[in-house]
N, C-alpha and C positions, 0 to 999 in steps of 0.2 A: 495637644490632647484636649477634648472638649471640656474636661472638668477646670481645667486652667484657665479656660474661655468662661464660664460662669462663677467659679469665685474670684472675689478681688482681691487684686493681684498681689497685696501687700499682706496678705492675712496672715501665711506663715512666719513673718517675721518674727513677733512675741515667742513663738515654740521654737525658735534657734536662736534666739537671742542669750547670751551665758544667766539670764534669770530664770530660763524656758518654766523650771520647775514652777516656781510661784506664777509664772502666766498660767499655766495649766491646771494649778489647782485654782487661782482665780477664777475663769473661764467656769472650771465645773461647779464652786462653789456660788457662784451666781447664778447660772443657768437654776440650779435644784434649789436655791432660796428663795430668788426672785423672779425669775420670769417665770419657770415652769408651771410652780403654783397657782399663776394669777392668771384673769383671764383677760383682763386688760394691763396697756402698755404702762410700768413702772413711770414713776417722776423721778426727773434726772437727780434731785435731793436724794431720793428713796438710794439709788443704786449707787450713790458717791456714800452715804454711810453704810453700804454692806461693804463698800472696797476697803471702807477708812476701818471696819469693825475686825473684818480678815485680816487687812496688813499689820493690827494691833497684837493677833492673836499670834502671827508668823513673827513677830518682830525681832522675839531670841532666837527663832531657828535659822532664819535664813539673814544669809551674807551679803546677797545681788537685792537687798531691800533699796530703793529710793531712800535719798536724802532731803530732810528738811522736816516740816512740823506734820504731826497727821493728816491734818487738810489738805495739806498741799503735796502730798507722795500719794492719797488718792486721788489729786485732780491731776498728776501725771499719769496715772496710772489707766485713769478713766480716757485724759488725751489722747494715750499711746493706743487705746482699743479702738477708739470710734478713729484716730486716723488709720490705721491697719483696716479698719473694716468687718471691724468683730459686731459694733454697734453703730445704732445712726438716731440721729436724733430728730424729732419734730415735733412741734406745736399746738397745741391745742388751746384754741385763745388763749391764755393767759399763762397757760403754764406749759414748761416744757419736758418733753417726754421721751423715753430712750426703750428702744427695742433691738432686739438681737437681725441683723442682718438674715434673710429668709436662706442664699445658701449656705451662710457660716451658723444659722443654727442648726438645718441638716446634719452638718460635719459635728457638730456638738452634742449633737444626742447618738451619735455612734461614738464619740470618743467615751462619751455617758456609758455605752453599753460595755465598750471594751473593758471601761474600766471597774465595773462592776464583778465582771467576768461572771453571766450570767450562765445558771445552767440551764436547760430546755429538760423540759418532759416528750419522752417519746410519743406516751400514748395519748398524750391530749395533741400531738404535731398528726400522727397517724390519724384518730379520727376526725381531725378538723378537713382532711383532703376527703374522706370516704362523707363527712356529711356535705360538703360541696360540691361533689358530684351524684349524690342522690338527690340535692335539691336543684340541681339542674337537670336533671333526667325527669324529676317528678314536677317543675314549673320551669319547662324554657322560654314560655314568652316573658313569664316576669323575675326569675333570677340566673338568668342566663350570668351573670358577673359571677356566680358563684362558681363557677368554673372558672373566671379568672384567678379566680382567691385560689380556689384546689392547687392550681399549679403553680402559683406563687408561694402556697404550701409546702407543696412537693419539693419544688425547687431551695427554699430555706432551710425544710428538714437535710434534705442532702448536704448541702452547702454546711448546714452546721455539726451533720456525721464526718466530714471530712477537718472543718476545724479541730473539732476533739482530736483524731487521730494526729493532727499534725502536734495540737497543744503537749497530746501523751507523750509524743518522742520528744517534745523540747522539756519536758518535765525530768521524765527519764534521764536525759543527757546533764541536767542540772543536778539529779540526784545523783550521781556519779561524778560529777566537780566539786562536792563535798569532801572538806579537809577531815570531818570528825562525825562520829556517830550522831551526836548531839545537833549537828548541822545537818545529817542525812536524814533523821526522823522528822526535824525541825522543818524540814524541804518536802519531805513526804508528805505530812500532814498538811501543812499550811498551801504546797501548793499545787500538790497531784490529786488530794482527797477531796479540799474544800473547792475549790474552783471550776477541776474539768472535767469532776465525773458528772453523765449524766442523773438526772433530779432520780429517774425511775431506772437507774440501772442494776439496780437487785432483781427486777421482776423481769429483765430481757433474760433470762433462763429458764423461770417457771411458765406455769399453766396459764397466768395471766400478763403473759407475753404483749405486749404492746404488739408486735410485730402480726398478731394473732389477723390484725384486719386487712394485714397485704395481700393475701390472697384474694378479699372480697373488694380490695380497691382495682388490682386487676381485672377481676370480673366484671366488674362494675365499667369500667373502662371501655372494653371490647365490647360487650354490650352497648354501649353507648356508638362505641365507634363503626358495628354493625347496622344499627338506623339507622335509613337514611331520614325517614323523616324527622328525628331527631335531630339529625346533625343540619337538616336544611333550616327549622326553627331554630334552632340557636345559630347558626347565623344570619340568620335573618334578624335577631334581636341582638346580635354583635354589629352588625351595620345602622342599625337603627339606634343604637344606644352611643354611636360612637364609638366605637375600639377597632375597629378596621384603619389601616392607610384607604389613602383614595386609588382606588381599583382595585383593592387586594380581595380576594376571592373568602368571603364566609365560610365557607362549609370546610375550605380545603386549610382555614387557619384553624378551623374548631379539630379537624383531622390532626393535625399537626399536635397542638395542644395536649390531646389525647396519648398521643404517642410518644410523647414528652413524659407525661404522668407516669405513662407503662415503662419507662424505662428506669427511671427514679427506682421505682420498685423493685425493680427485677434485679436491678446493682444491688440494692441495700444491704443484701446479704453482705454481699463481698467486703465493703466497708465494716461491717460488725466483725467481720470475722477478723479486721486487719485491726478494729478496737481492743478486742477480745484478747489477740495476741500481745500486743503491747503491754493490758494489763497486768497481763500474766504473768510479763519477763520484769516490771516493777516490783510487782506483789513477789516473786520468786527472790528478786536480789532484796528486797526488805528483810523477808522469812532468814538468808542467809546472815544479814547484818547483824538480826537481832541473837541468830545463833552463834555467833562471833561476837556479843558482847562481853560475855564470862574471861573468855580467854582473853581481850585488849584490856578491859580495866581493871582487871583484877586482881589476887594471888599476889605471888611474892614482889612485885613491887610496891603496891601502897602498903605492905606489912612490910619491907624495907624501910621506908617509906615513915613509917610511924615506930620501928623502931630506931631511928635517928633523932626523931622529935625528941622520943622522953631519954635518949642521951642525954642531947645535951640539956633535958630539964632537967636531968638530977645529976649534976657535974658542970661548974663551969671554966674551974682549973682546968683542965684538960688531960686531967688522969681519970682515966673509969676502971675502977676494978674487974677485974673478969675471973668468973667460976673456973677452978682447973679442968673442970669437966668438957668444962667447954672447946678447948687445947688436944687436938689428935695427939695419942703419945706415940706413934706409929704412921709411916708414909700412907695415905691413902693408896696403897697398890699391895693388888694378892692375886691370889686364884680366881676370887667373886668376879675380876677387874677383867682377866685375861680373854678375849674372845672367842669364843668357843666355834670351833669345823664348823661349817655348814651340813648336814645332813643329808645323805645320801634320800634322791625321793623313794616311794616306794613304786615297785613297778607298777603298771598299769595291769589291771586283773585284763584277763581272755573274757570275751560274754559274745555268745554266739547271736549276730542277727538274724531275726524272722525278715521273711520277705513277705509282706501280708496281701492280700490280693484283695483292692479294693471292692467293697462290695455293689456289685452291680444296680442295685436297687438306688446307691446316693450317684453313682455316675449317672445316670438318668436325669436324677431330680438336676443336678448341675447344667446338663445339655439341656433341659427344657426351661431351666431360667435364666439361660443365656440366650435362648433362643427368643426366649418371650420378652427379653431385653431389647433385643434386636428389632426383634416389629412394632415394638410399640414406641421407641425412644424415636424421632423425627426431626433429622438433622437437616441442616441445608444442603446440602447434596442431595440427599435421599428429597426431600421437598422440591429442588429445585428438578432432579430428571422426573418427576410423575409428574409434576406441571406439562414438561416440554411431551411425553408421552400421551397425555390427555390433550395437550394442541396439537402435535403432529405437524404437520404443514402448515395449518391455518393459521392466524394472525391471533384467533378471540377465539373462544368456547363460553358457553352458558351452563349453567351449573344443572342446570336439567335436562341437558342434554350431556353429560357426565354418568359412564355407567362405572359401578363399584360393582366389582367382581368377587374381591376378596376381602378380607379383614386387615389385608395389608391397605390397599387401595380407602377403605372407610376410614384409617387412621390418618392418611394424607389429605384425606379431603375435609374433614372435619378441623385441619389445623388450616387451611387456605383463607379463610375468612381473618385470621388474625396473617397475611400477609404482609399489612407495612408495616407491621410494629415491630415482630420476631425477627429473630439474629440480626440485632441491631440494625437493622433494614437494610439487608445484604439483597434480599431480594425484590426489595422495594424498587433498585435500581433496573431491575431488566422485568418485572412484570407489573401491571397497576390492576386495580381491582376495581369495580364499578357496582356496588350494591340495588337492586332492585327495586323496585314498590312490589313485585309477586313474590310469590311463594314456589319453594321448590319441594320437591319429595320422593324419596323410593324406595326399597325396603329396610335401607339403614337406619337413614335420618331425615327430620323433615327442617328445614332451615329458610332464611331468606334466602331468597334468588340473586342472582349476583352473574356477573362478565368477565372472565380475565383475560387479558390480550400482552401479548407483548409489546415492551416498548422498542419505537423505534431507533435500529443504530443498536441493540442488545444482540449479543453474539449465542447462537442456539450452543448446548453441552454436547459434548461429544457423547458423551453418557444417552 
């Protein structure tokens, strides 16, 4: 695996070693005292009294501590890092200096974040992609990178909507291997509420929806990925800046990119909804615990309970007087006792049904919003035969030379320009689109001019 090939090779040691715990909080308690802060590289003094200051502080809790005098369980301790390869050490005339290994501090500021357990804000992740790609629509020869960020955006906000979901079911599973109330509130709070809800998940319901800007990052997108001269200047300043391989085609990585963003998006829902659910069945089995408190702590056992206590405080002979009242003079069994027939039901009353004969006025409205479902919803089938209908025999068609007949035909062609992006680019694969520098027009819409051709080796629909 390549990451094995760039750290050194002994690094894991310390984190399986039976100390693992005190290496680890070592590790983070340096990292965030001493290197992070500074902006130059620590002296080896500096970092041998933070190891000797922490092993002082750990000394009563942990058992895998080094033996010998303070000094010298931190110069083991410091040996044990820089041989593993956590740190390395060099020179500066006179004195000597110690710095974090460049890929073992990578790995340290993620174990930093895990262990943080940091939350995200939606709407500052959502608008950092929608201002990235308005600053690159609106300056591609000089923030063309802003669209690398957008989708490195993109790509973290999802990546961090699917952690939460997985964090939520390991939460949940945790709060159900609680032995006791006290343990399951205790597990709720401390590690379903505080850690892995998001920062702004109150407002993913209201009016100020974070989510509110998806739709303008999709437009925003297509848009972009409709220009062609757009999409030729930013690559053209992705070749020049560097972010290409050698050979690899500009325009068709900035297309890609694009279609990347739009997909992020177009999921997102579906992840919230699988968030949404999760919390629900947490939030529901709490609502249930807490109503099942009354009845496990309470009532007649701790009043058993405490009348046993002040027995025996007021008697320690072992005789306690008892009220005669208290003494049944009679078996507990009578009439009250005996179970009584079950009851015959009572019959079911007669009530005669109407047959009501729907009123024709709502059958209507029903067939005409089914019907207006039908033509305007644009499926990949229904997408994929008007293609093949509008090529016909030929290989390619030009979009103005495309006649729309109908308001069936205007709703398919108006979706063809977002071709590679829609149904997960089902039909990216058997047709390619080639955008224009002209302009097309007719009495529907007026749009860029554009080519679609079949790819070769794609099989025409029988449709």
């Amino acid at each position: 695996m390549p990451l094995f090939d760039v750290l050194p090779p002994d690094l894991f040691k310390p984190l399986a070693a039976p100390a693992k715990r005190l290496y680890s909080d070592l590790l983070l308690h340096i990292f965030h005292e001493t290197f992070e802060p500074s902006a130059e590289a620590p002296r080896r003094v500096d970092v041998l009294r933070a190891i000797e200051t922490f092993l002082a502080a750990r000394e009563d809790d942990e058992t895998d501590m080094p033996a010998g005098r303070p000094e010298e369980r931190a110069r083991a301790v410091y040996d044990r890092l820089v041989e593993t390869g956590w740190m390395v050490e060099h020179r500066d005339r006179y004195l000597r200096l110690v710095d974090l290994d460049p890929e073992a501090a990578g790995l340290l500021h993620l174990l930093s974040r895990i262990e943080r357990g940091e939350t995200r804000s939606y709407g500052g992740a959502v608008l950092e992609v929608l201002s990235g790609l308005e600053g690159a629509a609106a300056h591609p020869d000089e923030r063309s990178e802003a669209l690398r960020n957008a989708l490195r955006g993109a790509e973290d906000f999802m990546g961090h909507m699917r952690t939460v979901a997985v964090s939520l079911r390991q939460a949940e599973e945790r709060i159900l291997r609680q032995p006791s109330l006290r343990a399951i509130f205790h597990q709720f709070f401390g590690d379903f509420v505080e850690r892995h809800l998001i920062r702004d998940f109150k407002t993913l319901q209201t009016k100020d929806n974070p989510f509110r800007f998806r739709t303008a990052i999709i437009r925003q997108a297509t848009e972009m990925f409709e220009n062609r001269a757009l999409l030729s200047t930013l690559g053209d300043a992705y070749g020049r800046e560097g972010r290409l391989d050698d050979g690899a085609d500009g325009e068709a990585e900035i297309r890609e990119e694009l279609s990347r963003i739009v997909h992020v998006f177009e999921a997102a829902e579906r992840h919230l909804d699988a968030i949404n659910a999760t919390v629900a069945r947490i939030e529901r089995r709490m609502v249930n615990a807490a109503r099942q408190m009354d009845r496990i702590a309470g009532g007649s056992t701790a009043e058993l309970a405490e009348a046993l206590r002040l027995v025996a405080a007021k008697r320690e002979d072992g005789d306690v007087p008892v009220a005669p009242m208290l003494i049944p003079r009679i078996l507990p069994l009578g009439p009250p006792h005996v179970p009584a027939p079950r009851r015959d039901k009572a019959p079911v009353a007669v009530v005669a049904l109407r047959d009501l004969t729907p009123d024709p006025a709502a059958v209507l409205y029903a067939r005409a919003k089914e019907e207006y479902v039908r033509r305007t919803r644009v499926t990949a089938p229904i997408l994929s035969a008007y293609v093949e209908r509008v090529l016909g025999p030929r290989k390619e068609v030009r979009a103005r030379d495309v006649t729309l007949a109908s308001v069936d035909d205007f709703i398919a062609f108006q979706r063809l320009r977002e071709l590679p992006s829609i149904f997960g680019g089902l039909l990216a694969k058997r047709y390619e689109i080639e955008f224009l520098e002209d302009r097309c027009a007719n009495r529907w819409i007026t749009c860029q001019d554009f080519v679609i051709r079949r790819r070769p080796g794609a099989q025409v629909d029988a449709a």
